[in-house]
C-alpha positions in Angstrom: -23.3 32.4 28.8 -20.9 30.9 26.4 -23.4 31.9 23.5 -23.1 36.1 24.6 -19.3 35.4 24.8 -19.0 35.0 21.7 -21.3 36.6 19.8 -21.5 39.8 21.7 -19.1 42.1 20.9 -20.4 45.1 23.5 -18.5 43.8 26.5 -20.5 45.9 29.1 -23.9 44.8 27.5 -22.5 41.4 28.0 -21.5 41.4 31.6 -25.2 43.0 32.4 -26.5 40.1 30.3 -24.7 37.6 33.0 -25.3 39.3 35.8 -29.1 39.3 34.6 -28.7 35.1 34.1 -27.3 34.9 37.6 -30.5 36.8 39.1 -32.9 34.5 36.7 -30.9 31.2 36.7 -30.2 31.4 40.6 -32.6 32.7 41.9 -30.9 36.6 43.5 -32.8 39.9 43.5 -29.5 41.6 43.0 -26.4 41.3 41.3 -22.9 43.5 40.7 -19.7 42.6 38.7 -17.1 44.7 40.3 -13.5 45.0 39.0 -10.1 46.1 41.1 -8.2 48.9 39.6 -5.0 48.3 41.3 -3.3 50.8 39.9 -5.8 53.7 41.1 -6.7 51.7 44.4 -10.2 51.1 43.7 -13.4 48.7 42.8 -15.1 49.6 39.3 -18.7 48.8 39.3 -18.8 47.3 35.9 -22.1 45.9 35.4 -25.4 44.8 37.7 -28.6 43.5 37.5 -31.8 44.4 40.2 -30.9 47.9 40.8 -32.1 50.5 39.1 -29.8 52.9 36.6 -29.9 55.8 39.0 -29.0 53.1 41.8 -26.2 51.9 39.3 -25.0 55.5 38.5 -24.7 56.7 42.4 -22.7 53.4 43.1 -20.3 53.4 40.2 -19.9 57.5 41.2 -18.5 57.3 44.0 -15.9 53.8 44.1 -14.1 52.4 46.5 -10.9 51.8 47.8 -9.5 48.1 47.5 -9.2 47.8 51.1 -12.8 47.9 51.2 -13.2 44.4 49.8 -10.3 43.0 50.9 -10.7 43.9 54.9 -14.0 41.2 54.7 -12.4 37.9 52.9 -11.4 36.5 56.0 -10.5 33.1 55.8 -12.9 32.0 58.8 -15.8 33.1 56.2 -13.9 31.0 53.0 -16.3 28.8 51.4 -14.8 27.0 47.8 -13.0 29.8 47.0 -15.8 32.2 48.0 -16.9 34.2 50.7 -19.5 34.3 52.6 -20.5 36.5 55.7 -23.4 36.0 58.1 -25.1 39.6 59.3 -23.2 40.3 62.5 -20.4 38.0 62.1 -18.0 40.6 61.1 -18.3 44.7 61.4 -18.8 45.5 57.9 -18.4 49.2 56.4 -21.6 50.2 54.4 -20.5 53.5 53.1 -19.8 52.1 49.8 -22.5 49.3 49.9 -25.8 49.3 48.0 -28.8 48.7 50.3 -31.6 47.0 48.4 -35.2 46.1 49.9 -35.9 43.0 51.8 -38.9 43.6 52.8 -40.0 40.1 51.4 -37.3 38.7 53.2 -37.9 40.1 56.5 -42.1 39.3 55.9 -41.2 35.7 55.5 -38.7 35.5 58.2 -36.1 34.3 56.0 -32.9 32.2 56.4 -31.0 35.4 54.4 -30.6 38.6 56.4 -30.4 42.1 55.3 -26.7 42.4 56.5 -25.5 38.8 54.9 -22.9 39.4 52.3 -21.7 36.8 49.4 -18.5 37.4 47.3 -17.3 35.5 44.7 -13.9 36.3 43.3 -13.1 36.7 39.8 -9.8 34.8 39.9 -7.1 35.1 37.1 -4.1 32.8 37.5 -4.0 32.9 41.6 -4.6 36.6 41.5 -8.3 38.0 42.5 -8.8 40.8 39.7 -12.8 41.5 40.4 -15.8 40.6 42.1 -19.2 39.1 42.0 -21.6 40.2 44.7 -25.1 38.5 45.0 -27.8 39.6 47.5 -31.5 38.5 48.5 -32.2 35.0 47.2 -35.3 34.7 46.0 -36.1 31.7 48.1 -34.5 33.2 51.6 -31.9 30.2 51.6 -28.3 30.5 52.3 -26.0 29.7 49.8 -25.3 25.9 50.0 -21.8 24.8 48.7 -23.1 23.5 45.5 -24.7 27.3 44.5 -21.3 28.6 45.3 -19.2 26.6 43.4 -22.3 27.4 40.3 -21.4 31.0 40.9 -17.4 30.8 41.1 -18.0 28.6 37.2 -19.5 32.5 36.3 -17.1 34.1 37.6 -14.8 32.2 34.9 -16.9 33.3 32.0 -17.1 36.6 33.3 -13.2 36.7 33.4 -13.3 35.6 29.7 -15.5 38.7 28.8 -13.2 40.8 30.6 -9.9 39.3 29.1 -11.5 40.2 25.6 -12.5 44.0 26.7 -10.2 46.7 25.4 -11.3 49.2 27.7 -10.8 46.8 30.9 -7.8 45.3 29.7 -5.3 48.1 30.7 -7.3 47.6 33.9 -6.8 44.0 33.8 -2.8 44.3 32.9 -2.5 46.9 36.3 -3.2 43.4 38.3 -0.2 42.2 37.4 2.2 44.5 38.1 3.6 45.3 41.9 2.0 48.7 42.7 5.0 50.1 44.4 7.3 49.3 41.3 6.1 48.9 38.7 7.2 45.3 37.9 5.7 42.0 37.2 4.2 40.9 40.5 5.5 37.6 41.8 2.4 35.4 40.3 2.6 37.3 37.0 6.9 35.8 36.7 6.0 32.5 37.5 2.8 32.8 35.2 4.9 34.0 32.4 7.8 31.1 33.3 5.7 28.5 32.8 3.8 29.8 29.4 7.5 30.1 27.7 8.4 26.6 29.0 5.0 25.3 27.5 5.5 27.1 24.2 8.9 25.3 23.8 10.6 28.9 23.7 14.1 28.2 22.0 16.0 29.6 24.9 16.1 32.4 27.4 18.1 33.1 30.8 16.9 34.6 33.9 18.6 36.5 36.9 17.7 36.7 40.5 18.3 39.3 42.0 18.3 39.9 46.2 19.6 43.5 47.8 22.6 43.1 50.2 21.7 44.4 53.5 18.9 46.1 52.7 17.7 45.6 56.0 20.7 48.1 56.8 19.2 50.7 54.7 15.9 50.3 56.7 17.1 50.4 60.1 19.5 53.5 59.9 17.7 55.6 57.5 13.8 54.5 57.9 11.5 52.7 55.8 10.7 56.1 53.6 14.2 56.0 52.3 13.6 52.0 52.1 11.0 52.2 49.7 12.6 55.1 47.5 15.2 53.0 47.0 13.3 50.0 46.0 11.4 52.1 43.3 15.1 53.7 42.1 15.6 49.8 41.5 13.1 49.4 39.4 13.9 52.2 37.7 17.5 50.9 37.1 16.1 47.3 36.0 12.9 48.9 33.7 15.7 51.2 32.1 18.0 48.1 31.3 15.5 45.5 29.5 14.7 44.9 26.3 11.4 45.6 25.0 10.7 41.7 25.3 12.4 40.9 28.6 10.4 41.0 31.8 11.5 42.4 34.9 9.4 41.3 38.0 9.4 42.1 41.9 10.2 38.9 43.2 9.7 39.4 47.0 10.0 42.5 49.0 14.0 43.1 48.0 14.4 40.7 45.5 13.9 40.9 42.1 13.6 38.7 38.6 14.5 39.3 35.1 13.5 36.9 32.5 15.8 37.8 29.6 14.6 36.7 25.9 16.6 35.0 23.2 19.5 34.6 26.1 22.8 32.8 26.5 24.0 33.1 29.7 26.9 35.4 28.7 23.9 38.0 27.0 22.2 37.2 30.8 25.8 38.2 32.3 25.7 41.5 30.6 22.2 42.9 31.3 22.6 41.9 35.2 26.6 43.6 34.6 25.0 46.7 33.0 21.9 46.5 36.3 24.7 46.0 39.5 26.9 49.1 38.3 23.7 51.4 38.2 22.4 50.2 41.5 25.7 51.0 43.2 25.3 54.3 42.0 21.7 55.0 43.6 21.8 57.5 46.2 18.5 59.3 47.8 18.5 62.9 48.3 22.1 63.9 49.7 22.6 60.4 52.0 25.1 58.6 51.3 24.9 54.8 51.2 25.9 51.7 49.7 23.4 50.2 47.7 24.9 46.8 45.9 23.2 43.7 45.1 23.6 39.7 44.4 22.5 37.9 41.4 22.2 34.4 40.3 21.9 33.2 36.8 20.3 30.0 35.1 19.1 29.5 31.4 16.9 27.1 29.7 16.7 24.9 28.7 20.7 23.9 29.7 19.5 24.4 33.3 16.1 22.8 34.0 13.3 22.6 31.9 10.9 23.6 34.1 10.3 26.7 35.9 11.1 25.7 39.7 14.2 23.7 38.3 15.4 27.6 36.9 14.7 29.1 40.1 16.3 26.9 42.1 19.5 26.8 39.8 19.0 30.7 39.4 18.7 31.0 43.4 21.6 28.6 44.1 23.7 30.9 42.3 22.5 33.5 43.8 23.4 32.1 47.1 26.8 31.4 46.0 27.8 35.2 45.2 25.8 36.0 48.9 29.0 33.8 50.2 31.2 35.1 47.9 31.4 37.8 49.7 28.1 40.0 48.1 28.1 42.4 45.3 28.9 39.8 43.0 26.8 37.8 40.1 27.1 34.1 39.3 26.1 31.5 37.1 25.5 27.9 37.5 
């Protein structure tokens, strides 16, 4: 698997390649590497093995939502990092599924039903971006642990393949932004902390952000209005960063801005430039107060690691709550 890596440049005749060496090397009649589009909300079939290309075609024609997959990874079911479902265990939708033949399975009386279901995620950082799914073993066993774990070191060399794909990395990029705003997700902030911290970055500052009475908002105007004014956020703090900065959605009213090349004064002034546009969000013809808090920190003066910045950033940001809100500080 590490050979085609490397030497094969077609990424989708690569993935069939590995989904092929998981049907010969462990032994399943069928195998499909799905990925999530997070953006669109649904599962791309991306490459199989065991199924026919008409079988391939109707599958990949008519994708589904993300829910689908998601609504079956119940913890009960967790196995490594894995999934795996018994038939009957849990009421499973099959309008999306592909139903292969286990006729030799049934003959034999096997250990593997028709309705068990295997999943192995595709795992980037701490964030599932795709999918294995494995069906009829050859030898009618349930998966042990130790084939599991086989299939989740795959799953890792399938994610390299992907990583390397122009055409999925757009795809790939969607999973780690927050769908409702836009922003880095929470992962995707800490993920991109810790990678400037390692590199030695010079220096850079980063602001916490958390809405003052939002819940306010919420309870007097409705969640609608809620969410429109989170995304007018976004819009504020995407309009006032730098091409290198990163803004990320931090929680579900708090944001994060890592600002590049920062003193704390150059921090001051971006979160300045962010507070004076928020207080002047509105949505439709309501009228309401929209103001935030921020805390500041920089690196390395601060901490030199990334929960030492948070924590700095977020004890700040606690300070201007008490301050009486609407305010920014720096430790």
């Amino acid at each position: 698997m590490i050979s085609i890596v490397r030497s094969n440049p077609d990424f989708e005749e690569a993935l069939n390649t590995m989904a092929q060496i998981v049907n010969d090397a462990l032994g399943y009649k069928y195998c499909i590497i799905n990925l999530l589009d997070r953006r669109n909300n649904k599962i791309i079939r991306v490459a199989q093995s065991g199924l026919t290309k008409e079988e391939f075609d109707k599958l990949k024609s008519n994708p589904p939502p993300i829910d689908y997959i998601m609504q079956v990874l119940d913890d009960q079911f967790k196995v490594s990092r894995s999934y795996f479902i018994p038939e009957g265990a849990k009421e499973i939708d099959t309008t999306y599924a592909y139903v292969g033949d286990y006729d030799e399975l049934l003959k034999s009386e096997a250990e593997w039903k028709p309705g068990d279901v295997l999943i192995v995620p595709i795992m980037r950082n701490e964030e599932m971006v795709g999918y294995i799914s494995v069906d009829a073993p050859k030898d009618g066993k349930r998966p042990q642990f130790e084939d599991i774990e086989m299939l989740e070191i795959i799953a890792d060399q399938i994610l390299r393949v992907i990583e390397d794909s122009t055409r999925f990395r757009e795809i790939l990029m969607a999973s780690k932004t927050d769908l409702a705003t836009g922003l880095y997700t929470h992962t995707e902030f800490y993920s991109v902390l810790e990678k400037l911290i390692k590199s030695k970055e010079k220096r850079f500052s980063i602001i916490m952000i958390d809405l003052d009475n939002f819940k306010e908002i919420n309870d007097t105007y409705g969640h609608v209005v809620g969410d429109q004014v989170i995304e007018k956020i976004a819009r504020v703090i995407r309009k006032n960063l730098r091409k290198k900065d990163i803004g990320a959605r931090y929680g579900g009213d708090e944001f994060a801005v890592i600002a590049m090349d920062a003193s704390k004064a150059d921090a001051m002034n971006i979160a300045k430039r962010i507070s004076k546009e928020i207080r002047e969000i509105s949505v439709g013809k309501i009228k309401m107060r929209v103001t935030c808090s921020m805390g500041i920190a920089s690196y390395p003066f601060d901490g030199e690691s990334a929960s030492d910045l948070v924590e700095k950033a977020d004890r700040a940001l606690y300070a201007a709550k008490k301050a009486g809100k609407n305010k920014i500080y720096a430790i």
